[in-house]
Every structure is written in structure tokens, then in C-alpha cells.
C-alpha positions as a printed Julia matrix, in Angstrom:
78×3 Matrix{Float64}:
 -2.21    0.26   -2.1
  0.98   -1.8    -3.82
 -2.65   -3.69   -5.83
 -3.3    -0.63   -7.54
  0.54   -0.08   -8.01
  1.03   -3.49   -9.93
  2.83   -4.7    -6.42
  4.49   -1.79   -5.86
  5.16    0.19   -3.09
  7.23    3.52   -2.14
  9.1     3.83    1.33
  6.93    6.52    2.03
  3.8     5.32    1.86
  4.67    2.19    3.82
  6.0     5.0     6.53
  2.34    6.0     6.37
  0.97    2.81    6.52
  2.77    3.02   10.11
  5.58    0.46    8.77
  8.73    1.95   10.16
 12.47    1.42    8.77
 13.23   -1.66   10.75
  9.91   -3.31    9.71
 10.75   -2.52    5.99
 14.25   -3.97    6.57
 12.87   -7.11    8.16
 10.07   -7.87    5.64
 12.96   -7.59    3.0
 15.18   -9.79    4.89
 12.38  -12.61    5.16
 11.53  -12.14    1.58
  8.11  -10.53    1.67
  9.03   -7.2     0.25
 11.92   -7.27   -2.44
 13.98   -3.82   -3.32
 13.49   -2.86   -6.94
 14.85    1.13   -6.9
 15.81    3.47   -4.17
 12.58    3.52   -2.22
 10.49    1.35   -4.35
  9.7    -1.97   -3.16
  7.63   -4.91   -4.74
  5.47   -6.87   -2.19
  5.65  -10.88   -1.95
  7.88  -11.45   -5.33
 10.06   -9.48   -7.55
  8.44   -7.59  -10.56
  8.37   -9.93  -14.04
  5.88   -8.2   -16.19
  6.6    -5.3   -18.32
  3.46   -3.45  -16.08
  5.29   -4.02  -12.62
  8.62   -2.73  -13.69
  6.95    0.4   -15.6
  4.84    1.01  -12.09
  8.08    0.53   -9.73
 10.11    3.01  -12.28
  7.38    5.76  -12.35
  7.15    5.48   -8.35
 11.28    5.53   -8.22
 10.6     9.46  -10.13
  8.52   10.61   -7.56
  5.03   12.53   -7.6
  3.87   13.83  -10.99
  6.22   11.13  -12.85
  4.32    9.48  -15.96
  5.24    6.86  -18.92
  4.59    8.99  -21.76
  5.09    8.58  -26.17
  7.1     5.14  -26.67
  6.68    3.86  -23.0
  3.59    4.05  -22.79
  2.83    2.73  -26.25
  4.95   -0.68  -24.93
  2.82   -0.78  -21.72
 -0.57   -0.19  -23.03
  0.4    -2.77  -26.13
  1.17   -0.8   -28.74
């Protein structure tokens, strides 16, 4: 899931994945998922690129969030 999320994952969807609270705070503590927003976590290293902050912002808005006009010029390379 975080693969097609450019490392990213939400709190939610790890709760789905069956990854409870105390799981999320313990991979955090031992460095294999790092906090980026409220929520929003990158897996194994903190975001660098331009395309895994953009990801971990749009999950941080929530369902139906999108990079749109200038944005998403700057992410696609434009």
C-alpha cells in the first residue's frame, strides 16, 4: 500500500492492515515508520523527494484531496 503512496501511509489504513496504536507507536520508536503529518507516516526513512512529501501532504487532507494547477505542475516536472 505505502509503494503506491511513494512510502506513505495513513493511520487508518495501517488500523486496517490490523496494526493497532501500540504497534504504530513501537515501529516509530524503533525507527521503521517515521511521523510526517497528523496521521501520515512514511515507512523505513523519512520522505526526501518532492513526490513523497506531495503524497504524505495529500494523505494528511484526507479522501478526495488532490495536487492541482502549480503543485501539480512541480510534481509532474513542469
Amino acid at each position: 500500500m505505502a509503494a503506491k503512496q511513494a512510502g506513505n501511509i495513513t493511520r487508518r489504513q495501517l488500523l486496517g492492515l490490523g496494526v493497532d496504536d501500540d504497534a504504530i507507536r513501537y515501529r516509530v520508536k524503533i525507527g521503521r515508520l517515521y511521523r510526517v503529518f497528523r496521521g501520515v507516516y512514511s515507512v523505513g526513512r523519512r520522505p526526501i523527494t518532492v513526490q513523497e512529501w506531495a503524497s504524505a501532504a495529500v494523505l494528511a487532507c484526507g479522501p478526495g484531496a488532490a495536487l492541482s494547477h502549480a503543485s501539480a505542475m512541480v510534481l509532474w516536472g513542469y
